[in-house]
C-alpha positions as CSV (number, residue, x, y, z in Angstrom):
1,X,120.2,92.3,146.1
2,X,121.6,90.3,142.9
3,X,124.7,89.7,145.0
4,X,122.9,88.0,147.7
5,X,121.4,85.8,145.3
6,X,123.8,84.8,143.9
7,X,125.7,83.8,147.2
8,X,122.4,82.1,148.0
9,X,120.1,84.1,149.9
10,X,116.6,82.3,148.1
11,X,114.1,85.2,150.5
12,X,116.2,87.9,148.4
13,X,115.3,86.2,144.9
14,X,111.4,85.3,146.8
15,X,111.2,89.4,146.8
16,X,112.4,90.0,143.2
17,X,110.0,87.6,142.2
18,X,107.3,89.6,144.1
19,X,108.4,92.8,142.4
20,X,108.6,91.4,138.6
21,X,106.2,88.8,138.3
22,X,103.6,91.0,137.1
23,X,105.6,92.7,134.8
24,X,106.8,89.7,133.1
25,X,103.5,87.9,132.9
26,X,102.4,91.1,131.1
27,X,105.4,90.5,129.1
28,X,105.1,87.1,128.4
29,X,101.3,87.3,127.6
30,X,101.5,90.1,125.5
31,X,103.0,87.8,123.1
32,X,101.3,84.4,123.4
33,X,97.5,85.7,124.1
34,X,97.1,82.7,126.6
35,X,97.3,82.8,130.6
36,X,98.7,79.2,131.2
37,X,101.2,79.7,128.5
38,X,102.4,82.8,129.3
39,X,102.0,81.9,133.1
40,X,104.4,79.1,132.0
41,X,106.6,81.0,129.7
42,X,106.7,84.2,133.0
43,X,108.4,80.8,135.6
44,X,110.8,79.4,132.8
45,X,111.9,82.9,132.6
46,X,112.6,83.5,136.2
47,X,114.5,80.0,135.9
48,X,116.4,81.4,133.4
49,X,117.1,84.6,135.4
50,X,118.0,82.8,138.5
51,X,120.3,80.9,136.0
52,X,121.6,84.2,134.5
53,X,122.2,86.4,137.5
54,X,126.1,85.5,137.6
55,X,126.5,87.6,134.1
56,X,124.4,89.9,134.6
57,X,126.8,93.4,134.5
58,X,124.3,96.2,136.6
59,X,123.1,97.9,133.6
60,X,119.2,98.6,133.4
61,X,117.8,95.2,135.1
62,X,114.4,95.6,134.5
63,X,115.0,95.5,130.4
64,X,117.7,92.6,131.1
65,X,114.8,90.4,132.4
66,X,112.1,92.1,130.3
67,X,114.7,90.8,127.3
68,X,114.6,86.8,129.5
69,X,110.8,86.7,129.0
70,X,110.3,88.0,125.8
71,X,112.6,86.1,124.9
72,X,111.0,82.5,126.3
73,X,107.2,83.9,125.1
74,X,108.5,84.0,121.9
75,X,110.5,80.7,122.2
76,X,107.3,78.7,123.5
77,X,105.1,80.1,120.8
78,X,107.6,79.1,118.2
79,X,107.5,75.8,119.9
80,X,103.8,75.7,119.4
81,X,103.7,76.4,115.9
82,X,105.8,74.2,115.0
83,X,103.5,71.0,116.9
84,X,100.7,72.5,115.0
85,X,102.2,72.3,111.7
86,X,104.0,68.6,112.4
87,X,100.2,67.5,114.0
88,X,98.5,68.7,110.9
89,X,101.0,66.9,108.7
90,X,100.3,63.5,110.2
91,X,96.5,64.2,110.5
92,X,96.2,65.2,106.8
93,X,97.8,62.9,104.5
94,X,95.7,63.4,101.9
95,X,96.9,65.3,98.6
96,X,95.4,68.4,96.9
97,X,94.8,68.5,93.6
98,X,93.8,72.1,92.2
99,X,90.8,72.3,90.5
100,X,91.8,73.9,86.6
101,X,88.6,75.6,86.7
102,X,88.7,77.1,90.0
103,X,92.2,78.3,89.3
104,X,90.9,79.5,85.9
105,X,88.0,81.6,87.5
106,X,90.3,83.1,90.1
107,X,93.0,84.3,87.8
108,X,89.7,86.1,85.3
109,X,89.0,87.6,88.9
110,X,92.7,88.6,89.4
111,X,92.6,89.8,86.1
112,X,89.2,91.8,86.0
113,X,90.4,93.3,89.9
114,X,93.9,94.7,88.0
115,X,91.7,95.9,84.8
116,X,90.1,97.9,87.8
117,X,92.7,99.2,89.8
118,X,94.5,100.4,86.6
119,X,91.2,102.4,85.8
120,X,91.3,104.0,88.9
121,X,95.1,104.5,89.2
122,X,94.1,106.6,85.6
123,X,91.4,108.9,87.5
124,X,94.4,109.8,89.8
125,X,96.0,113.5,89.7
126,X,98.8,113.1,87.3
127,X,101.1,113.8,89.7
128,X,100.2,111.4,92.0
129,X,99.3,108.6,89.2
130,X,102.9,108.5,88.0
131,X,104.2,108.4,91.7
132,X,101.6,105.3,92.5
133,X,102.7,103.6,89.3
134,X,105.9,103.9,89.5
135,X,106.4,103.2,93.1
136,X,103.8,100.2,93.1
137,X,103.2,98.7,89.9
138,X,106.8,99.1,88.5
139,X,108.0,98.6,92.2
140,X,110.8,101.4,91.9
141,X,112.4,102.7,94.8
142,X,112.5,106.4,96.0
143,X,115.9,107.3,94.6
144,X,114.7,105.4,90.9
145,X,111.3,108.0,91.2
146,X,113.2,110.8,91.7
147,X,115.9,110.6,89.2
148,X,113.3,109.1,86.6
149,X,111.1,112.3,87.8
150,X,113.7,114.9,88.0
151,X,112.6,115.3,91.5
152,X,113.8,115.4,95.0
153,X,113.8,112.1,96.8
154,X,111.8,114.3,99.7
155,X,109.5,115.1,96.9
156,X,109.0,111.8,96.0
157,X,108.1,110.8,99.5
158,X,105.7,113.8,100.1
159,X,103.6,113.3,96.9
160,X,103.6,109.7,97.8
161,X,102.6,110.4,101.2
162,X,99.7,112.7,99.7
163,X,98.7,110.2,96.4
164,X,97.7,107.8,99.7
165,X,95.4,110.4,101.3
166,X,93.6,111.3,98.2
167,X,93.1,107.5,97.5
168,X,91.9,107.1,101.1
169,X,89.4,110.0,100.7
170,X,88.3,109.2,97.3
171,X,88.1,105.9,97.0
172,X,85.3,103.0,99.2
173,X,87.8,100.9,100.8
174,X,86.6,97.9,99.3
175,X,87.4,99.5,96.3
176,X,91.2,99.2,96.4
177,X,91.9,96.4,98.8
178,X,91.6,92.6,98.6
């Protein structure tokens, strides 16, 4: 079939179009949330296969074009963002000026919220407190735990793993995220 497209037979690429276009409007729309986008994004990518066949070397063709759309989804939302951010340059001209309060108030709030944690990180099983505190507030990697520890690197994962649960069960979510 590929071969007879690209020697020019236009009903043979009519029929691959019939057999992908779903699949790569799925594609394409699972990325940009938006019919006439990804509708748009789905057509440059069969221009782009059509434009592609002559390379392509028979090996898995459905994730070859699968690649092609994902591809352009992700290419036209980039485009997007980037005419959002240059339109709401232009539009708003005007410069911020932090408030010292406001900044104030919120780092007392940051503060207070850490005073808080650290409380709570201290009500933690002992084992799982020094895992938690070194891993997140002392931002140490497996390998540093364990050595400082004198512990397996498995170990360190496991009571890690474990230190989560008991936070999720024991603690209101609103508790311990911002």
């Amino acid at each position: 079939m590929i071969k007879d497209i690209v020697q020019g037979d236009h009903a043979k690429y009519r029929e691959l179009i019939n057999q992908y276009s779903k699949h790569i409007f799925q594609v394409t729309y699972s990325v940009l949330h938006h019919v006439q986008d990804a509708e748009d994004a789905a057509q440059e990518a069969f221009v782009q296969i059509f434009r592609s066949l002559p390379q392509y070397r028979s090996e898995g063709f459905k994730t070859w074009i699968t690649r092609i759309a994902l591809n352009k989804a992700i290419d036209m939302k980039r485009k997007a963002n980037r005419r959002v951010i240059t339109e709401a340059g232009h539009e708003n001209d005007v410069i911020h000026i932090p408030d010292r309060q406001a900044d104030t108030v919120y780092q007392l709030l940051k503060k207070e919220k850490k005073q808080e944690l650290l409380k709570k990180i201290r009500m933690l099983p002992p084992k799982y407190r020094d895992i938690i505190i070194l891993y997140y507030l002392k931002e140490n990697n497996y390998e540093q735990i364990a050595k400082e520890c004198s512990i397996a690197v498995k170990t360190v994962e496991s009571r890690l793993y474990r230190a989560r649960i008991w936070i999720r069960q024991h603690w209101k979510e609103e508790e311990w995220r911002e």
